[in-house]
C-alpha positions as CSV (number, residue, x, y, z in Angstrom):
1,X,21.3,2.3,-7.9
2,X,18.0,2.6,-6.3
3,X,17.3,3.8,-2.7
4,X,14.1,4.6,0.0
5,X,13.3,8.4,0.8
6,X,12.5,7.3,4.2
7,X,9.7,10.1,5.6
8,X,9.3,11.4,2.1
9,X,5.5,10.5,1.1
10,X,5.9,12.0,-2.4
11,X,7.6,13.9,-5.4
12,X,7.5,17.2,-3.8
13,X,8.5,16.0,-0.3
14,X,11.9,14.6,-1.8
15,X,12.0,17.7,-3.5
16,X,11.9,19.4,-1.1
17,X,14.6,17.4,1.1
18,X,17.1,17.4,-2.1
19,X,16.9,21.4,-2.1
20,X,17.2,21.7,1.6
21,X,20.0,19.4,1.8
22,X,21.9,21.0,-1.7
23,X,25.0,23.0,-1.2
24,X,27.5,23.5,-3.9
25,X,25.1,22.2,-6.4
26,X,25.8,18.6,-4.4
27,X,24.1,16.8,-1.7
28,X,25.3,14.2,0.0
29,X,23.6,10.8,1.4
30,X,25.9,9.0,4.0
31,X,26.3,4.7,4.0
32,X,27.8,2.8,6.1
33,X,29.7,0.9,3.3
34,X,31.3,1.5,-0.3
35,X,29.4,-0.1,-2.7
36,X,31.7,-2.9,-4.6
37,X,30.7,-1.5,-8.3
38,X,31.6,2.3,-6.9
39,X,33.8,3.0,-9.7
40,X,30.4,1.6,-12.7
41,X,28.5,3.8,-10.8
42,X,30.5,7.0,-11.2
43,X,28.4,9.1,-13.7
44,X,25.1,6.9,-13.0
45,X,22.0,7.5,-11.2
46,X,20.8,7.3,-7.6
47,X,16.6,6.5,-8.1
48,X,14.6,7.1,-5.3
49,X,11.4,5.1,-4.0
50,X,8.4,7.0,-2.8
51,X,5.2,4.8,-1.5
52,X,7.0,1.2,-3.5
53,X,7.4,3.4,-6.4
54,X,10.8,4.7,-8.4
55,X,9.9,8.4,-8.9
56,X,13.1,10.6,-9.4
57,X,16.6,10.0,-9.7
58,X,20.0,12.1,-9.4
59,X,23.3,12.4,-11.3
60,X,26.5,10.0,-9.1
61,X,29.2,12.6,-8.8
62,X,31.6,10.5,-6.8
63,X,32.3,8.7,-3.6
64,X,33.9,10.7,-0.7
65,X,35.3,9.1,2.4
66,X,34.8,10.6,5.3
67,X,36.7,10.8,9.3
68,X,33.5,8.7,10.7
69,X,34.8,5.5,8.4
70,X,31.6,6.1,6.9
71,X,31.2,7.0,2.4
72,X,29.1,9.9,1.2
73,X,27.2,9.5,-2.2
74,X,28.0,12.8,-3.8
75,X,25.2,13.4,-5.9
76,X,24.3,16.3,-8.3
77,X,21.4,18.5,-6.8
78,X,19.3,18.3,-9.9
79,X,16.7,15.7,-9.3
80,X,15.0,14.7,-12.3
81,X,11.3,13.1,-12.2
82,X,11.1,9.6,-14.2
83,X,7.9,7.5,-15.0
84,X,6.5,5.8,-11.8
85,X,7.3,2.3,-11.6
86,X,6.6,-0.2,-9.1
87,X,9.7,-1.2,-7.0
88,X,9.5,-3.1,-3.4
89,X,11.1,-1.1,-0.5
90,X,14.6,-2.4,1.4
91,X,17.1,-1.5,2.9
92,X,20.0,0.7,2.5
93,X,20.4,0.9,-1.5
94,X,20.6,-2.3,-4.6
95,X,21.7,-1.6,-8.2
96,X,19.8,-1.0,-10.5
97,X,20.6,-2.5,-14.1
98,X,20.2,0.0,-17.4
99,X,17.4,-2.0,-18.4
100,X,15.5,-2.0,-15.1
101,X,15.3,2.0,-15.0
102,X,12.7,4.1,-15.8
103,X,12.7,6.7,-18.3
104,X,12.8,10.7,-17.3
105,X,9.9,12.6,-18.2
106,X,10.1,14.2,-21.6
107,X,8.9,17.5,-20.6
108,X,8.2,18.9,-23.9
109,X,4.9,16.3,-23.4
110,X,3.8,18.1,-20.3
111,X,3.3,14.9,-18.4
112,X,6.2,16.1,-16.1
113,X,4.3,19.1,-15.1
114,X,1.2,17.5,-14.3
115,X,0.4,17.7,-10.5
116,X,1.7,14.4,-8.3
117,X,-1.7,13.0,-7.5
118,X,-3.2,13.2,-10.6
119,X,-0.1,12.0,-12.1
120,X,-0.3,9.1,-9.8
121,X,-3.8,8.6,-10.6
122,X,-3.5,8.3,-14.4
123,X,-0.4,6.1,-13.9
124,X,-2.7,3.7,-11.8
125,X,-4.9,3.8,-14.5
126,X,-2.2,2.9,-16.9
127,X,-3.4,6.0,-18.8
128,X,0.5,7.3,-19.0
């Protein structure tokens, strides 16, 4: 499933949200409706899109109700960095089919701890 960090305006901005928000080892991102495929999605990921680009992703926990009528996303808090790729912005969140999503960084490479702009910079270059 793929969703916009609205406000975010890179990796260590979401970062930075997912830890602030993390309680419990969970965050939580409130919609207004259950997805239909809820129950697939149980043990996928959430990916994010930074500036038109998938950049990170989180482990799907679970689906919590809440009083409002509204569904939290329980997420894990661990967000893991994946290979840029290009992916137009929208609304609320889509699925995202296994074949569609980016890999994780291997970070044994050392690509993953390459700072964002350069990181960025080589990807635009198609260098990585």
């Amino acid at each position: 499933m793929t969703r916009v960090a609205v406000g975010c305006s890179d990796y260590p901005a979401l970062e930075a949200r997912i830890a602030a928000y993390a309680a419990g080892g969970e965050v939580r991102f409130p919609t207004r409706f259950k997805p239909k495929r809820a129950n697939e999605l149980v043990g996928g990921k959430l990916h994010f899109i930074v500036r038109h680009r998938l950049v990170a992703r989180v482990q799907i926990l679970r689906f919590d109700d809440r009083s409002d009528g509204r569904v939290d996303i329980v997420c894990a808090a661990d967000l893991e960095r994946v290979y840029p790729q290009p992916k137009r912005a929208h609304q609320g969140w889509r699925y995202l089919t296994d074949a569609d999503a980016p890999k994780g960084l291997s970070y044994g490479s050392g690509v993953g701890e390459l700072p964002p702009e350069l990181y960025r910079d080589l990807a635009e270059l198609s260098l990585i």
